[in-house]
C-alpha positions in Angstrom: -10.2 1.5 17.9 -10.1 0.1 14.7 -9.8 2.0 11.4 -12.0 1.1 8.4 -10.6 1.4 5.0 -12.7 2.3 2.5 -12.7 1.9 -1.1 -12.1 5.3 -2.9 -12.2 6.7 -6.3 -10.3 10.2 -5.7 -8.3 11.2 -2.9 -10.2 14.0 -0.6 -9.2 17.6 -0.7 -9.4 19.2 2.9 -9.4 23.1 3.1 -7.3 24.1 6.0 -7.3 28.0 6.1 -10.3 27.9 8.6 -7.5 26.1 11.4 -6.2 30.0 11.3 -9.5 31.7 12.2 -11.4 32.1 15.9 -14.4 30.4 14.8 -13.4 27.0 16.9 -17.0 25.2 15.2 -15.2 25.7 11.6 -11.7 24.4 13.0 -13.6 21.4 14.6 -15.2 20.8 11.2 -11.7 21.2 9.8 -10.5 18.7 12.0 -12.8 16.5 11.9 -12.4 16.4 8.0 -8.6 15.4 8.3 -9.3 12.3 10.9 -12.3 11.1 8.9 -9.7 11.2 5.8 -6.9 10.1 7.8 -9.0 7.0 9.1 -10.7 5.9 5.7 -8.4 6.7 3.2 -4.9 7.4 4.9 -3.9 10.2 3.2 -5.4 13.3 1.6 -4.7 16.9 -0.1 -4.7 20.1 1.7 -5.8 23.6 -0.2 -6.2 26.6 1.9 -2.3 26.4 3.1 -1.1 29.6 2.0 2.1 28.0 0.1 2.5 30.1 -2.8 1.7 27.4 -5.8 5.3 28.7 -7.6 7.3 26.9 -4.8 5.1 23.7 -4.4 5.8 23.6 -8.1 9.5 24.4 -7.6 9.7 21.2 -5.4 8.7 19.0 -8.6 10.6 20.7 -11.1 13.8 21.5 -9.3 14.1 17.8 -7.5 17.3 15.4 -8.6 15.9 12.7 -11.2 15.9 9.4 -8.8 17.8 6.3 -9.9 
């Protein structure tokens, strides 16, 4: 299998929250949203995580300038 690369002019978002619930046709759909992403664009944001937004934006604040 080969993967295609697209040309892209925003990264896709991907809500995750419905991997959590029992409906499996919304998890596929999740799913299948994260390898279609994964295959054409290799990479691609996730909302939906439950990560409270203070400590994502801890990470960037609180990291060591690199050098």
């Amino acid at each position: 299998m080969t993967a295609v690369k697209h040309a892209f002019t925003e990264l896709p978002t991907i809500d995750i929250r419905d991997l959590a619930g029992d409906d499996l046709a919304r998890r596929q759909a999740v799913a299948d949203a994260i390898g279609r992403a994964a295959r054409e664009v290799g990479f691609f944001y996730i909302t939906g995580h439950g990560i409270d937004p203070a400590l994502i934006a801890g990470t960037w604040t609180d990291r060591a300038p690199s050098r």
